[in-house]
PyMOL Python script that loads the backbone (N, CA, C, O; Angstrom):
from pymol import cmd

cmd.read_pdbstr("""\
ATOM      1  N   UNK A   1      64.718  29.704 -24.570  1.00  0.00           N
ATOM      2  CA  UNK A   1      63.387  29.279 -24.993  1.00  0.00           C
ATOM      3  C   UNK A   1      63.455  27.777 -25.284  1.00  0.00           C
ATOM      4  O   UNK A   1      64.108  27.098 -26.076  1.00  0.00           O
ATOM      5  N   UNK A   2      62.572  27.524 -24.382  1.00  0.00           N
ATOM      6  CA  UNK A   2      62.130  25.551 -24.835  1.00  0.00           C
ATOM      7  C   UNK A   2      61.904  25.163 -26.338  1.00  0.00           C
ATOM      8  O   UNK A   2      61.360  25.812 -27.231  1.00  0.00           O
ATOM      9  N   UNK A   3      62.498  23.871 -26.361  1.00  0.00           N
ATOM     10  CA  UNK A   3      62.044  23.284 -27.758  1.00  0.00           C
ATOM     11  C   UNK A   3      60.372  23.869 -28.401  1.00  0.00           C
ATOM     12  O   UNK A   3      60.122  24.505 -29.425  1.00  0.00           O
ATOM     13  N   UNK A   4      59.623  23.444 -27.529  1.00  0.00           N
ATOM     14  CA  UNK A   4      57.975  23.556 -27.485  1.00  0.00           C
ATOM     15  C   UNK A   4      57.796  25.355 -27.762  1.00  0.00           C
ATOM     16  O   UNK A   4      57.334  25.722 -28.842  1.00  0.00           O
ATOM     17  N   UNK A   5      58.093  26.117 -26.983  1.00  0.00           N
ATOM     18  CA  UNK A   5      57.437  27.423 -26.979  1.00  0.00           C
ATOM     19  C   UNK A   5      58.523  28.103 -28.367  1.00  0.00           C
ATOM     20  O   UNK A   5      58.113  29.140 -28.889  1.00  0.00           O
ATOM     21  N   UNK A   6      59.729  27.551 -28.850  1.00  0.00           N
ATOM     22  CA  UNK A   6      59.925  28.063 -30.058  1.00  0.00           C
ATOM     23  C   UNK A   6      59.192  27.575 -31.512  1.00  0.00           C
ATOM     24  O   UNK A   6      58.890  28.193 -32.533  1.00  0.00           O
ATOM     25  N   UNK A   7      59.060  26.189 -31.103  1.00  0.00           N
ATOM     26  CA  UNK A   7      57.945  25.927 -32.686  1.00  0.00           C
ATOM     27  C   UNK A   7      56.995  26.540 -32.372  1.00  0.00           C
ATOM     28  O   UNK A   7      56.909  27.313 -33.326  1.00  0.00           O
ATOM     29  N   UNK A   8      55.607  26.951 -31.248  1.00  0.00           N
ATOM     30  CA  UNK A   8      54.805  26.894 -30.930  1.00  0.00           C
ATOM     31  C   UNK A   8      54.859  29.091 -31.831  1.00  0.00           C
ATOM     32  O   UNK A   8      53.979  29.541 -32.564  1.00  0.00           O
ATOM     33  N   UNK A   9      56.026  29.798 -31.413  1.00  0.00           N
ATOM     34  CA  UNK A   9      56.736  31.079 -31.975  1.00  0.00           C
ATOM     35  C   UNK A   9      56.340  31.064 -33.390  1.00  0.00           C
ATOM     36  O   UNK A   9      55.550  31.732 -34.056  1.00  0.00           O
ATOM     37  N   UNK A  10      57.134  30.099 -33.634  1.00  0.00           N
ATOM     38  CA  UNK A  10      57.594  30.048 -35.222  1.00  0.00           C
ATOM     39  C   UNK A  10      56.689  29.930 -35.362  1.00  0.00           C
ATOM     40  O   UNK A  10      56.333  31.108 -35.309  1.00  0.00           O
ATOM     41  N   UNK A  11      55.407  29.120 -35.618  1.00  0.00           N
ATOM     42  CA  UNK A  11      54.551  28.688 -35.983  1.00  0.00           C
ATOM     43  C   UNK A  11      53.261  29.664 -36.359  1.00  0.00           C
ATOM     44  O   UNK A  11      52.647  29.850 -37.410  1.00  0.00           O
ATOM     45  N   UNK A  12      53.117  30.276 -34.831  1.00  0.00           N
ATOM     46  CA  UNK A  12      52.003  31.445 -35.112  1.00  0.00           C
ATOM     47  C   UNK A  12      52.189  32.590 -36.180  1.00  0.00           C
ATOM     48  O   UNK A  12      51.225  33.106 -36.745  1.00  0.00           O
ATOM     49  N   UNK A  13      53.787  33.030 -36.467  1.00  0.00           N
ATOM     50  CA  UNK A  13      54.461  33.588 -37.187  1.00  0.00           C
ATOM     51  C   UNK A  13      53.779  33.830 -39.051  1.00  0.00           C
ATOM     52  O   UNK A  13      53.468  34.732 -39.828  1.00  0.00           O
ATOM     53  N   UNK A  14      53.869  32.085 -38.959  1.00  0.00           N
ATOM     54  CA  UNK A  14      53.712  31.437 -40.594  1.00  0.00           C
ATOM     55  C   UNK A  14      52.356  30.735 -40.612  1.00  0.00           C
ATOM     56  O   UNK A  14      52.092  30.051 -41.600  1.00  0.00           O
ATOM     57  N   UNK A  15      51.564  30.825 -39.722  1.00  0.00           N
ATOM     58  CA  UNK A  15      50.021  30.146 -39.741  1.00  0.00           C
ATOM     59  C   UNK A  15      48.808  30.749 -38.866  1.00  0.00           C
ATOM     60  O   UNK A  15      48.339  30.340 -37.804  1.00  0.00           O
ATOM     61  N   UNK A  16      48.509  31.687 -39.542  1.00  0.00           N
ATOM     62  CA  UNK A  16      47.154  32.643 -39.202  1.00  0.00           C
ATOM     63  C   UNK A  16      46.230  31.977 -38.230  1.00  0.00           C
ATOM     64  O   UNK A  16      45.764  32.254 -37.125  1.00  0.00           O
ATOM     65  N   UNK A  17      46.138  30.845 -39.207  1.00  0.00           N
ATOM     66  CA  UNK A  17      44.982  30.411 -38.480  1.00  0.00           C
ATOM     67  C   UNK A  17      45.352  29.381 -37.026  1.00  0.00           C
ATOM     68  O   UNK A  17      44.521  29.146 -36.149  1.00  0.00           O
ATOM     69  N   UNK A  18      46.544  28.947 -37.029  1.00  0.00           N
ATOM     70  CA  UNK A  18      47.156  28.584 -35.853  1.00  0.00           C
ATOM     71  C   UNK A  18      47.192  29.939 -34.844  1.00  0.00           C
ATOM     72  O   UNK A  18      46.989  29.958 -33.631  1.00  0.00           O
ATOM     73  N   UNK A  19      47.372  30.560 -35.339  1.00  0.00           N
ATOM     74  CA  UNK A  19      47.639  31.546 -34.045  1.00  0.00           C
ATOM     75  C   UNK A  19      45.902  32.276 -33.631  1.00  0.00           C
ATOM     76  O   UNK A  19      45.621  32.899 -32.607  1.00  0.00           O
ATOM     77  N   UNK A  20      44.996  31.947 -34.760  1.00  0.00           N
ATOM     78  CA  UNK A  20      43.833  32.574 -34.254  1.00  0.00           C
ATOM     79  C   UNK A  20      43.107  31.186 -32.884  1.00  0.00           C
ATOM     80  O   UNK A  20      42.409  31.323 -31.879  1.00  0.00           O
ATOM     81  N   UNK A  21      43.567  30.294 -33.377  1.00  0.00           N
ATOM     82  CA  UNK A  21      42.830  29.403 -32.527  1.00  0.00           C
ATOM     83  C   UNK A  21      43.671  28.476 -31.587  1.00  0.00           C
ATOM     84  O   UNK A  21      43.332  27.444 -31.008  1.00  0.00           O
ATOM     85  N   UNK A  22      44.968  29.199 -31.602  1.00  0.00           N
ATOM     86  CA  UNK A  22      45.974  28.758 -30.355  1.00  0.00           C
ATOM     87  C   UNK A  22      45.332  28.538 -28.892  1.00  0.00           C
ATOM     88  O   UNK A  22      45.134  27.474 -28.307  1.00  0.00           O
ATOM     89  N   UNK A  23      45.000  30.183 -28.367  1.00  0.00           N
ATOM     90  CA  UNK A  23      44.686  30.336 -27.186  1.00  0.00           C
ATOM     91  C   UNK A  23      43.685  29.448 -26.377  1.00  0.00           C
ATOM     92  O   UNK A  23      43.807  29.115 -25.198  1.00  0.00           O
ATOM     93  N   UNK A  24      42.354  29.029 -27.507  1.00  0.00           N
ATOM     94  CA  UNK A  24      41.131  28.258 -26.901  1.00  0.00           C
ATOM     95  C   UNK A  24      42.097  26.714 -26.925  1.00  0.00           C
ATOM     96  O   UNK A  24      42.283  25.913 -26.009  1.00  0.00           O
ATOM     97  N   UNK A  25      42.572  26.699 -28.293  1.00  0.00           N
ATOM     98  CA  UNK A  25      43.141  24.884 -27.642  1.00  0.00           C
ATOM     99  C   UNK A  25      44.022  24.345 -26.440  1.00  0.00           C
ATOM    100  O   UNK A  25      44.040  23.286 -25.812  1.00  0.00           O
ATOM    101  N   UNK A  26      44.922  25.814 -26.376  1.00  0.00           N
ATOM    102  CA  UNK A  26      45.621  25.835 -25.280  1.00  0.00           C
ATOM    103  C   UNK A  26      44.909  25.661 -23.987  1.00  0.00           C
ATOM    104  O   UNK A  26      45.463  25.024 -23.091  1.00  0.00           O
ATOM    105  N   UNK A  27      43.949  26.077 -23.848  1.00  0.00           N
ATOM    106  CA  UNK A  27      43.498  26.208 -22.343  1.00  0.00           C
ATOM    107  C   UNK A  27      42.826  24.938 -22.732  1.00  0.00           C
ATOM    108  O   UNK A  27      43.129  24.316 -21.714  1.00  0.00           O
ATOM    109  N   UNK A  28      42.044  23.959 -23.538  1.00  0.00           N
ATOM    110  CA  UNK A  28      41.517  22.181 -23.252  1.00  0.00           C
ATOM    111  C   UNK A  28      42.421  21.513 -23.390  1.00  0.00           C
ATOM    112  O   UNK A  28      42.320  20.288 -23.321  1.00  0.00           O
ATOM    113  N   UNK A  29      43.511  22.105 -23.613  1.00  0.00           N
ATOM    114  CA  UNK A  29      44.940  21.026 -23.533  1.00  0.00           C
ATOM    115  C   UNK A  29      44.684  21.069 -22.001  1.00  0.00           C
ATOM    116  O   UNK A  29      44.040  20.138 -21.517  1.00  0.00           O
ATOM    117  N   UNK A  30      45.211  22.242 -21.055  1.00  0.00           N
ATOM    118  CA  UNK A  30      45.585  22.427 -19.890  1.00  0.00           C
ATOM    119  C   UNK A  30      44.929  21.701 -19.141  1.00  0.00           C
ATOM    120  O   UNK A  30      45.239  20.799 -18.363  1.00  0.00           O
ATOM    121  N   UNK A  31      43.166  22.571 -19.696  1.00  0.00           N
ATOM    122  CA  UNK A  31      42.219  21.483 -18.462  1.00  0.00           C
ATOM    123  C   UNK A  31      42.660  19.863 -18.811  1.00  0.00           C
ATOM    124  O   UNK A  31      42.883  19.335 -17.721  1.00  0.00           O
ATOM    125  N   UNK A  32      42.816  19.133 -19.626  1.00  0.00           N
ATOM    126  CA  UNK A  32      42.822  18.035 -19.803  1.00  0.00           C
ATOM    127  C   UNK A  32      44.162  17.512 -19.234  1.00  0.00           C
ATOM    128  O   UNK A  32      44.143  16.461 -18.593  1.00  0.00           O
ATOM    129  N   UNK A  33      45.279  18.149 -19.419  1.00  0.00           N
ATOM    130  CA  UNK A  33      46.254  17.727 -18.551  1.00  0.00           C
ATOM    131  C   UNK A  33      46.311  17.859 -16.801  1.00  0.00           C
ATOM    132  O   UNK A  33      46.794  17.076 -15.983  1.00  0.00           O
ATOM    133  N   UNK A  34      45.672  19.068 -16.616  1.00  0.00           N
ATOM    134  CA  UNK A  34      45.295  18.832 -15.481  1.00  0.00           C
ATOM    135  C   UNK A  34      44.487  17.666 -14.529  1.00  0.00           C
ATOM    136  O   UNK A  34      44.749  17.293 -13.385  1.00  0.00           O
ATOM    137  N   UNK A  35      43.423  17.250 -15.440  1.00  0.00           N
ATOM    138  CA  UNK A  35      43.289  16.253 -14.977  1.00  0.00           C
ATOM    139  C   UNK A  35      43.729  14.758 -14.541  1.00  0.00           C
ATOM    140  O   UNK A  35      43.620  14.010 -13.569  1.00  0.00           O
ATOM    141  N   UNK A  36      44.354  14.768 -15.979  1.00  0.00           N
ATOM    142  CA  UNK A  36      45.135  13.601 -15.823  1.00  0.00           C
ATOM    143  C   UNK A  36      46.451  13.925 -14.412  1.00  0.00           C
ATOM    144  O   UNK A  36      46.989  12.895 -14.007  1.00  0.00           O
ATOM    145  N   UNK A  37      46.749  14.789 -13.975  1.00  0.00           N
ATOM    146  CA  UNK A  37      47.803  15.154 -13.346  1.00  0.00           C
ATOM    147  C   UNK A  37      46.873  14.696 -11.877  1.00  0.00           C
ATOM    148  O   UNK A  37      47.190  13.596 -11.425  1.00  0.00           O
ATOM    149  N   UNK A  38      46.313  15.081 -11.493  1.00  0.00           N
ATOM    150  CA  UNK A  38      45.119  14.744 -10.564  1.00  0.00           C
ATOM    151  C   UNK A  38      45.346  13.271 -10.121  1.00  0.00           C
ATOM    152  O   UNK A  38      45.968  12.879  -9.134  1.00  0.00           O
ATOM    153  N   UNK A  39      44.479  12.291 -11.399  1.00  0.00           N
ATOM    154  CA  UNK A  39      44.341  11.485 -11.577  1.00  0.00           C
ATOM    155  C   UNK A  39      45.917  10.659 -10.937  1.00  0.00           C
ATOM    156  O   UNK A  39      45.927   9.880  -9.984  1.00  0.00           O
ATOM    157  N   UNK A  40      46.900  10.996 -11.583  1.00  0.00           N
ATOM    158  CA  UNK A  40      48.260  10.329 -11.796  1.00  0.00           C
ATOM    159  C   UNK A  40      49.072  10.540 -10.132  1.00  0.00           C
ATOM    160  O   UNK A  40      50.002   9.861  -9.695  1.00  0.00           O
ATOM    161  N   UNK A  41      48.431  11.589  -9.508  1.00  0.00           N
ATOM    162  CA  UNK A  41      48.822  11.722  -8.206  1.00  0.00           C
ATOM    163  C   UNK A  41      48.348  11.023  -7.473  1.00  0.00           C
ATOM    164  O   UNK A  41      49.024  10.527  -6.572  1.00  0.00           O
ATOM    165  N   UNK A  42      47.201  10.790  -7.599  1.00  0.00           N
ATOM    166  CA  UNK A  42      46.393  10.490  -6.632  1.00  0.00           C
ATOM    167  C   UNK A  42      46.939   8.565  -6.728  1.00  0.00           C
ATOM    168  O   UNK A  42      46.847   7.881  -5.709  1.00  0.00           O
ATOM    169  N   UNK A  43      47.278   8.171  -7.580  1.00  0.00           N
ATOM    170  CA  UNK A  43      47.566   6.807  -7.760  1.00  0.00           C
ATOM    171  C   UNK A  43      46.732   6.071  -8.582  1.00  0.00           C
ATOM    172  O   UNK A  43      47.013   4.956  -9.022  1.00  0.00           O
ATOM    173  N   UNK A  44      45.543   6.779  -8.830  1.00  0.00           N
ATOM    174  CA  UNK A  44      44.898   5.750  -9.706  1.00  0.00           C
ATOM    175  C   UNK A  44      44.931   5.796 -11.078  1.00  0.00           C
ATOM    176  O   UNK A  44      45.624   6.521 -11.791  1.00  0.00           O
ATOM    177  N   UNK A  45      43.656   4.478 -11.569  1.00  0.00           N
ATOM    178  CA  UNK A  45      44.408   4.507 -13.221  1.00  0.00           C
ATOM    179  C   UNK A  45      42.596   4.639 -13.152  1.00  0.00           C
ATOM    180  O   UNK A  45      41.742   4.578 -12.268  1.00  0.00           O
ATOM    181  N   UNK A  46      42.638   4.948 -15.328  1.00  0.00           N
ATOM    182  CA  UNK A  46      41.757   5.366 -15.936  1.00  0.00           C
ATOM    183  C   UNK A  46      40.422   4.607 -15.518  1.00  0.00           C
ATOM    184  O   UNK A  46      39.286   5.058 -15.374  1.00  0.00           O
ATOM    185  N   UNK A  47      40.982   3.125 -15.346  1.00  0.00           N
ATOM    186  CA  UNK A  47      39.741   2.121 -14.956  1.00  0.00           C
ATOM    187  C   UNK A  47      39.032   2.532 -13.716  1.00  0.00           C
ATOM    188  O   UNK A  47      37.804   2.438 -13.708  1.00  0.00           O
ATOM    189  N   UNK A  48      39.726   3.024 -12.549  1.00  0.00           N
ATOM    190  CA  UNK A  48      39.728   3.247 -11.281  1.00  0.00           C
ATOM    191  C   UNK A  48      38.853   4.366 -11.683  1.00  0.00           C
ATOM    192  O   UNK A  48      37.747   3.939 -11.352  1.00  0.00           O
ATOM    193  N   UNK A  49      38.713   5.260 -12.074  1.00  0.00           N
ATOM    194  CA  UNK A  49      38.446   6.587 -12.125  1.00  0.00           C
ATOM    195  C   UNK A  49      37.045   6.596 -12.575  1.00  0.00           C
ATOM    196  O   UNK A  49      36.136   7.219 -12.028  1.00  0.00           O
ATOM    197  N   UNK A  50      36.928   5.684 -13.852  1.00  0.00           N
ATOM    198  CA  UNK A  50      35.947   5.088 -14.811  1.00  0.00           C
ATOM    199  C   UNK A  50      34.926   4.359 -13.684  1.00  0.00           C
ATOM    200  O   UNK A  50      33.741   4.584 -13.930  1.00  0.00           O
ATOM    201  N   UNK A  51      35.073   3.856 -12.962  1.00  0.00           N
ATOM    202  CA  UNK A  51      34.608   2.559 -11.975  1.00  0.00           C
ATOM    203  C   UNK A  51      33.601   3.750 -11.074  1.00  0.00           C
ATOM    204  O   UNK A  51      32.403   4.017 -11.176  1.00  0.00           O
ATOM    205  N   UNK A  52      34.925   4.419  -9.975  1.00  0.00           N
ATOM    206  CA  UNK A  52      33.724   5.553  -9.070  1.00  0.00           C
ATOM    207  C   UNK A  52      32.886   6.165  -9.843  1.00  0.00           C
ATOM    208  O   UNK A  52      31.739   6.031  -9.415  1.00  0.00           O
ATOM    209  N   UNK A  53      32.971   6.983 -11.110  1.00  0.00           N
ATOM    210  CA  UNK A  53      32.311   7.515 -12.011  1.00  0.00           C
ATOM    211  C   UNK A  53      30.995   7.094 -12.856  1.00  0.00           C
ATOM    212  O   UNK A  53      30.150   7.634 -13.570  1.00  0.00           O
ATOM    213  N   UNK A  54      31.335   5.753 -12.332  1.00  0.00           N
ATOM    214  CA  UNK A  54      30.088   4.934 -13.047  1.00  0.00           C
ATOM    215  C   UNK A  54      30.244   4.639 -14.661  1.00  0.00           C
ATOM    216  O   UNK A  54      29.416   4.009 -15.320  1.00  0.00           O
ATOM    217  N   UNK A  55      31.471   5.218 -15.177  1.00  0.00           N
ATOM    218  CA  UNK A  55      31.503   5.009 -16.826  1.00  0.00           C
ATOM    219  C   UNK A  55      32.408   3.842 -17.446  1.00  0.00           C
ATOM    220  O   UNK A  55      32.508   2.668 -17.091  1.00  0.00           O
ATOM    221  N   UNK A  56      32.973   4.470 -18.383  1.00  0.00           N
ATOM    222  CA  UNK A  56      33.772   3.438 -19.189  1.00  0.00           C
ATOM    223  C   UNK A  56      35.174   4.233 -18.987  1.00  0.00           C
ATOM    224  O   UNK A  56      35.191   5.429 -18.698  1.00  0.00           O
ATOM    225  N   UNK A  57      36.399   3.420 -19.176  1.00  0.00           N
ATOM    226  CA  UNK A  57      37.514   3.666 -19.243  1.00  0.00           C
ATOM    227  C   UNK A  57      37.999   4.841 -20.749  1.00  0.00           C
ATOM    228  O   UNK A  57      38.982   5.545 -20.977  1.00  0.00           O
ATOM    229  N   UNK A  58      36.800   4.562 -21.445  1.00  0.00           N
ATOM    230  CA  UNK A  58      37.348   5.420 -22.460  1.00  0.00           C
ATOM    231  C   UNK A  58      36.928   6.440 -22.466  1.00  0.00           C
ATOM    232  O   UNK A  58      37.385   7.244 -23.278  1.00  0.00           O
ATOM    233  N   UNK A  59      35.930   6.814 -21.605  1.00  0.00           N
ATOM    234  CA  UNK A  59      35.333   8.403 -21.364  1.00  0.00           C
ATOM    235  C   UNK A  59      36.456   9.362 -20.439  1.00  0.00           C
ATOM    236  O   UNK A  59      36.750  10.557 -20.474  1.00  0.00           O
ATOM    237  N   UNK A  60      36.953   8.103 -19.534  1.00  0.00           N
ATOM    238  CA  UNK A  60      37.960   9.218 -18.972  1.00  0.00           C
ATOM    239  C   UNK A  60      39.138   9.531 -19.602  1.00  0.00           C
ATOM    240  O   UNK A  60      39.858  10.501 -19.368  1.00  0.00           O
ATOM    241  N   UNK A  61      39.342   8.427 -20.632  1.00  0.00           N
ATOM    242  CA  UNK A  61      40.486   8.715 -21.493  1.00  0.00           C
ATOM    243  C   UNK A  61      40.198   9.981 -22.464  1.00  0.00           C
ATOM    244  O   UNK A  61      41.119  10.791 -22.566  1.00  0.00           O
ATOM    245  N   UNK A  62      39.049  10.216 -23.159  1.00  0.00           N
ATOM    246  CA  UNK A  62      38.555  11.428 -23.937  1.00  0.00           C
ATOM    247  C   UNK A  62      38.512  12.540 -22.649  1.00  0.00           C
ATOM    248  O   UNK A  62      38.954  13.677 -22.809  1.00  0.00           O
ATOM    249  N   UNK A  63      37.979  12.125 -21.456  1.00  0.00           N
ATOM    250  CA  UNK A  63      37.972  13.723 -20.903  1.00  0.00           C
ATOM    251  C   UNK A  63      39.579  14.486 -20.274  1.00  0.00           C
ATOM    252  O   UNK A  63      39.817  15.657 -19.976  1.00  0.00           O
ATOM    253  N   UNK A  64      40.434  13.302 -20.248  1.00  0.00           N
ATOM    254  CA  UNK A  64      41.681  13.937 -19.854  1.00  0.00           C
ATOM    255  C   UNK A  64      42.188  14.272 -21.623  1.00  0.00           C
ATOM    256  O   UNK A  64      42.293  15.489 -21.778  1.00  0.00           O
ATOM    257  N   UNK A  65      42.426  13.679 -22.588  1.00  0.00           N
ATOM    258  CA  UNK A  65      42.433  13.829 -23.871  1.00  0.00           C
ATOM    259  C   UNK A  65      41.795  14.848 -24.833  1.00  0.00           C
ATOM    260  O   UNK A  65      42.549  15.314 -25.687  1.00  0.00           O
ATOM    261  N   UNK A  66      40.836  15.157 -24.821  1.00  0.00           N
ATOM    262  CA  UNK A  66      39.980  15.865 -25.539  1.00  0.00           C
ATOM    263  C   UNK A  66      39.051  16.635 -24.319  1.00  0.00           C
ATOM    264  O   UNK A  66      37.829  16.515 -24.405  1.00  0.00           O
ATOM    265  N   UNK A  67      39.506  17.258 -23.425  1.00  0.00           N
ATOM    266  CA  UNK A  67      38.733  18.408 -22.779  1.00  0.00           C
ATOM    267  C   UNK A  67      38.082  19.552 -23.046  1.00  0.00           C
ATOM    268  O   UNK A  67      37.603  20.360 -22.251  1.00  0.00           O
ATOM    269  N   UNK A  68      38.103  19.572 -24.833  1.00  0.00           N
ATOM    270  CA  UNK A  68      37.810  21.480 -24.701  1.00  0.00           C
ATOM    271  C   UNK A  68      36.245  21.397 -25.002  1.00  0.00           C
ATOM    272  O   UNK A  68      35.854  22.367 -25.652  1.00  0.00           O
ATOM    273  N   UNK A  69      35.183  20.392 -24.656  1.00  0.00           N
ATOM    274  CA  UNK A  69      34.088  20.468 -24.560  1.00  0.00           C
ATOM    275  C   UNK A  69      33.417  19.560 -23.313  1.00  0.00           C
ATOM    276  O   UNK A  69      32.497  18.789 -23.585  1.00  0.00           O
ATOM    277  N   UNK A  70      33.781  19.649 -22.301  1.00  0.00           N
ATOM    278  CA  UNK A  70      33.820  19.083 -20.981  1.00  0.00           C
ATOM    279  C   UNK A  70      32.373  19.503 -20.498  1.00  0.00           C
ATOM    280  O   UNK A  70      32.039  20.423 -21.244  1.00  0.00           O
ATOM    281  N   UNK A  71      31.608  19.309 -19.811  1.00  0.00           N
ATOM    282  CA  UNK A  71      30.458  19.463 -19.019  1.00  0.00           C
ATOM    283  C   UNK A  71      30.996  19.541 -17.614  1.00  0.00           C
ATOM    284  O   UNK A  71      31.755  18.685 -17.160  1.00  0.00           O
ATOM    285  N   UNK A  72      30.626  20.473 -17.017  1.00  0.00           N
ATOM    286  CA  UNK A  72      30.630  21.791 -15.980  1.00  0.00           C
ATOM    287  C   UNK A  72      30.513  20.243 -14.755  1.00  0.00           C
ATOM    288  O   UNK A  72      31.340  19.959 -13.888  1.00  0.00           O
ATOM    289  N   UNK A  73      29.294  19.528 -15.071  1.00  0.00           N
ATOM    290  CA  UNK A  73      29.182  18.333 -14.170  1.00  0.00           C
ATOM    291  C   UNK A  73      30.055  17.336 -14.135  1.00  0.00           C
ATOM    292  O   UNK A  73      30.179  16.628 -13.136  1.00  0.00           O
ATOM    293  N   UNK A  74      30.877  17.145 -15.423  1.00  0.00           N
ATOM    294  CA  UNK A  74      31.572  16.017 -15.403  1.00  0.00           C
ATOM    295  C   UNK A  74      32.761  16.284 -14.719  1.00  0.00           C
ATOM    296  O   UNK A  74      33.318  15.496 -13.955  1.00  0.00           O
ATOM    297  N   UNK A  75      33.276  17.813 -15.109  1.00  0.00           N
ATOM    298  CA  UNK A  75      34.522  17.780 -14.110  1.00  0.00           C
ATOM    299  C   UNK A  75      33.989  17.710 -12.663  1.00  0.00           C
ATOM    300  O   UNK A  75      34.863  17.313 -11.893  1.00  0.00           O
ATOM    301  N   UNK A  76      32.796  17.982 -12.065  1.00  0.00           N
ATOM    302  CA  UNK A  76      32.309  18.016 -10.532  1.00  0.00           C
ATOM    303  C   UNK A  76      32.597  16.553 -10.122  1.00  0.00           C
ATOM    304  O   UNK A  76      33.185  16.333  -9.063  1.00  0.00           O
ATOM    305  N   UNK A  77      32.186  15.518 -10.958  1.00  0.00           N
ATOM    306  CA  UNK A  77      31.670  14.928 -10.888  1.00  0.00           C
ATOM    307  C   UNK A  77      33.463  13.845 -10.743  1.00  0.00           C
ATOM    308  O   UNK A  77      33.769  13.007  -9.895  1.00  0.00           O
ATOM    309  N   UNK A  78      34.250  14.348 -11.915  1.00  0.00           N
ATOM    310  CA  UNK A  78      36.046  13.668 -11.648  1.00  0.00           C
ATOM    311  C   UNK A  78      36.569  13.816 -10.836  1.00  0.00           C
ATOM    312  O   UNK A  78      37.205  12.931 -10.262  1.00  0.00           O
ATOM    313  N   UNK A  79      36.468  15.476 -10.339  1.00  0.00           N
ATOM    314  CA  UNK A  79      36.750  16.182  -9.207  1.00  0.00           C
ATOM    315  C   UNK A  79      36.262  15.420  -7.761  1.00  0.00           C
ATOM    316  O   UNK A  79      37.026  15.485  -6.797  1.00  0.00           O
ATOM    317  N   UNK A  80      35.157  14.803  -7.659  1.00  0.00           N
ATOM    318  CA  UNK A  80      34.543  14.644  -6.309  1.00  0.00           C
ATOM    319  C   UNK A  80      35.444  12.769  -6.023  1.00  0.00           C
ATOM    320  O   UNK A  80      35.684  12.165  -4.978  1.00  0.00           O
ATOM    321  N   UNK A  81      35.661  12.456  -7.259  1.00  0.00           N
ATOM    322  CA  UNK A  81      36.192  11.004  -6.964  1.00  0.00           C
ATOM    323  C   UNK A  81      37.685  11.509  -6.080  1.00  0.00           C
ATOM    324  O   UNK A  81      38.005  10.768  -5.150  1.00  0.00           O
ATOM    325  N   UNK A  82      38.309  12.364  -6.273  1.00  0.00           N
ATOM    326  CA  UNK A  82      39.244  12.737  -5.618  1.00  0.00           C
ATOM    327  C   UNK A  82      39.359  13.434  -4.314  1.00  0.00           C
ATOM    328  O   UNK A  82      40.302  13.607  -3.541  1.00  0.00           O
ATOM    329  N   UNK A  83      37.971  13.819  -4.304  1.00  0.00           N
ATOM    330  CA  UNK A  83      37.938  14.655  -3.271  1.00  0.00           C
ATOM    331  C   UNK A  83      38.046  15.953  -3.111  1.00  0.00           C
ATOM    332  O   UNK A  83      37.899  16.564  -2.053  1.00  0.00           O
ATOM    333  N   UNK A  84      38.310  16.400  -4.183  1.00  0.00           N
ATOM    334  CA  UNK A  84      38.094  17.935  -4.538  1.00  0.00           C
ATOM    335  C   UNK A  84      36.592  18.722  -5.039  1.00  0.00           C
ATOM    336  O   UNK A  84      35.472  18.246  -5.226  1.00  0.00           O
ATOM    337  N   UNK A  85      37.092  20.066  -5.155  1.00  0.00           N
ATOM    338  CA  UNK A  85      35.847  20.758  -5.527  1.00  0.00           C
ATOM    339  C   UNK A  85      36.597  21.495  -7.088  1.00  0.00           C
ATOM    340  O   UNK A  85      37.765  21.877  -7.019  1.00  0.00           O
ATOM    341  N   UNK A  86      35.900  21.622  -8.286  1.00  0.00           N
ATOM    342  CA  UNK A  86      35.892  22.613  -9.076  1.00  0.00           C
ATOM    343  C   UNK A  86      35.778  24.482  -8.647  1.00  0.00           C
ATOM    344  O   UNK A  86      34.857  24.792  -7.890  1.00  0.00           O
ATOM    345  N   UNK A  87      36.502  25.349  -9.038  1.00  0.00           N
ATOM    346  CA  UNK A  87      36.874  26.473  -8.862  1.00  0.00           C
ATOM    347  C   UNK A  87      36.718  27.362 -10.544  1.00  0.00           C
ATOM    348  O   UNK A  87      37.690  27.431 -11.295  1.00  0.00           O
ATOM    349  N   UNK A  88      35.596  27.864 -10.842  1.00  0.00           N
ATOM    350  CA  UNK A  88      36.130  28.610 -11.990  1.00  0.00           C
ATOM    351  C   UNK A  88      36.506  30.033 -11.939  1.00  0.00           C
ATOM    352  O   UNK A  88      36.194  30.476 -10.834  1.00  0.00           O
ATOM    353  N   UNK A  89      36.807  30.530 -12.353  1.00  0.00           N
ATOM    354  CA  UNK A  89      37.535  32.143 -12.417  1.00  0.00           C
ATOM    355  C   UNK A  89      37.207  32.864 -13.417  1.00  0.00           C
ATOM    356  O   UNK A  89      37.591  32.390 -14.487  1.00  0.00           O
ATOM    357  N   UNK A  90      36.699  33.736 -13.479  1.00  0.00           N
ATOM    358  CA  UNK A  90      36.558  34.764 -15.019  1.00  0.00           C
ATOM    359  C   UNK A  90      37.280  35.939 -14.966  1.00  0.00           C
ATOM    360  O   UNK A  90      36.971  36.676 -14.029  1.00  0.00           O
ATOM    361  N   UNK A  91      38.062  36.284 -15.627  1.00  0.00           N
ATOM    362  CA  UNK A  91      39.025  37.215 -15.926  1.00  0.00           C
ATOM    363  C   UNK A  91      38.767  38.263 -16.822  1.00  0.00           C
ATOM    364  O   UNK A  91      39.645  39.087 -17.077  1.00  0.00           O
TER     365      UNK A  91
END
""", "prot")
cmd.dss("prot")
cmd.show_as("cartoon", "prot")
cmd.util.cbc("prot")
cmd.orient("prot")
């Protein structure tokens, strides 16, 4: 077991409320790293991204950063600077 997934163990163990609201932060971590992963492949930087998008450098820094309240359009909208399409899934 990784450094990360044993505190992440321990943790839910000894903090209720960490473990009640693990799962939702976990998944706007993901989307948000995902993006940036996108982003970081593709070669460009935050400004670049900010520029096709029409915004500011610090919006894309909050949407790869702070994703767990994202607009359905904005990822269409990060997504299309790359050339991709959004995919959601319900399980």
């Amino acid at each position: 077991m990784n450094d990360l997934k044993k505190y992440i163990s321990e943790r839910k163990k000894r903090d209720g409320e960490f473990t009640e609201n693990f799962a939702e932060g976990y998944q706007a971590f993901k989307v948000g790293a995902l993006l940036k992963q996108v982003r970081e492949e593709s070669g460009l930087t935050q400004e670049q991204v900010a520029e096709e998008m029409h915004t500011k450098k610090s919006a894309i820094s909050r949407i790869e950063n702070h994703a767990e309240d994202i607009k359905l359009s904005t990822l269409e909208k990060f997504a299309s600077v790359f050339g991709k399409k959004i995919e959601i899934i319900i399980r």
